[in-house]
ZAMARGU-4260 file (C-alpha; in steps of 0.2 Angstrom, whole numbers, plus 5000, padded with zeros to 4 digits):
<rodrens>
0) 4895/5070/4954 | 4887/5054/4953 | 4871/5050/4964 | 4861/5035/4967 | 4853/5034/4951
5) 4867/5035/4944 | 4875/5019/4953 | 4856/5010/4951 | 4858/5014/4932 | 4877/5009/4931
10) 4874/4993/4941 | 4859/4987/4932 | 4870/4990/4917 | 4882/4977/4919 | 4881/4959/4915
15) 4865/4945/4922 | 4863/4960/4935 | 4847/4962/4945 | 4841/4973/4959 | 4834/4968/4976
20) 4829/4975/4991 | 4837/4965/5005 | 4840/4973/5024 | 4828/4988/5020 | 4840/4994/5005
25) 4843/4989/4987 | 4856/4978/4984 | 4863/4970/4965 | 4868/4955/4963 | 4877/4946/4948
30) 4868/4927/4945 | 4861/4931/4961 | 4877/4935/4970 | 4878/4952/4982 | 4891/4963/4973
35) 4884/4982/4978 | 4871/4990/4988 | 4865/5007/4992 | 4863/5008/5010 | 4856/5021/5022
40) 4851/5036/5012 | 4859/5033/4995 | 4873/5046/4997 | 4888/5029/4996 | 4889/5012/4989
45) 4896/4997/4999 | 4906/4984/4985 | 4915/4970/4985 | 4934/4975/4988 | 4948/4963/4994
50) 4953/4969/5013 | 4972/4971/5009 | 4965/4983/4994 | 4951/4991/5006 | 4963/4996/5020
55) 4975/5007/5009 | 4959/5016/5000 | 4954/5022/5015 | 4973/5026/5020 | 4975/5034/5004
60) 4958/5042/5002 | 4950/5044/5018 | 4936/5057/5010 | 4932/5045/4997 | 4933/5028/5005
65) 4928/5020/5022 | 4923/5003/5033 | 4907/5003/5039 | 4908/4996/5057 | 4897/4981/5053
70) 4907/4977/5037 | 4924/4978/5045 | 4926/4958/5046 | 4920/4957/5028 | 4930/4960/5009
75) 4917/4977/5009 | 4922/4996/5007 | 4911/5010/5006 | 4913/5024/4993 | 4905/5042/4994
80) 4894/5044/4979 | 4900/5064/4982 | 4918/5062/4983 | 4918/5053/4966 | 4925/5061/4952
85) 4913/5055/4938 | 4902/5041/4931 | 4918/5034/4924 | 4926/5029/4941 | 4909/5025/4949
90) 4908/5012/4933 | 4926/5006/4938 | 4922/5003/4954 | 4905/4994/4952 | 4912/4985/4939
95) 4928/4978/4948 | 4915/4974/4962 | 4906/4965/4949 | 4920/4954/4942 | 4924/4947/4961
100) 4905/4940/4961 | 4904/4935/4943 | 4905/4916/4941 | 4917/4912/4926 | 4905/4910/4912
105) 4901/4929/4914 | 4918/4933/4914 | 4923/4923/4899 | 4909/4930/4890 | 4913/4947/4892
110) 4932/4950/4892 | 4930/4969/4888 | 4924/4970/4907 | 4943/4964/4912 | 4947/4950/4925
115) 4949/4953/4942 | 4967/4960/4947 | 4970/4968/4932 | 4975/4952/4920
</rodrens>
């Protein structure tokens, strides 16, 4: 079960990624562009997630995935670092996150990392 050292240490491994405390938690950003943060006491993410994607994550995993009442008019979803089944889909998500911040040279440059939608 992945913690918050865990997402710190994912998140800083991905691409021109810094960390930075913002509204009293830490937040990454790619080239300075908010794509995750670990809010409250650590125990979820909040990342970047189209709304028509977000809302049938939380249909389809309520456990796993909410809306934070503040984040609800915003492209954001929240995922319980708990409820995750491993480091690999905690890297999946950051890094889907990731590529919906990433300006187009980063995603040129790292192709491995996948584009956004799948392609």
């Amino acid at each position: 079960m992945p913690d918050a050292e865990d997402a710190r240490r994912v998140a800083l491994s991905l691409p021109d990624t810094t960390e930075k405390i913002a509204w009293s938690m830490p937040t990454f950003r790619v080239a300075g562009k908010m794509f995750a943060t670990l809010p409250e006491d650590e125990t979820s993410i909040a990342v970047r997630c189209p709304k028509e994607e977000r809302d049938e994550l939380v249909m389809a995993e309520p456990g796993k995935f909410w809306i934070a009442d503040h984040e609800a008019q915003f492209a954001w979803v929240r995922a319980r670092l708990a409820a995750l089944e491993g480091e690999e889909e905690l890297r999946d998500i950051l890094a889907d996150s990731w590529r919906q911040a990433a300006p187009p040279r980063l995603l040129e440059a790292y192709p491995e990392l996948g584009l956004p939608g799948g392609s």
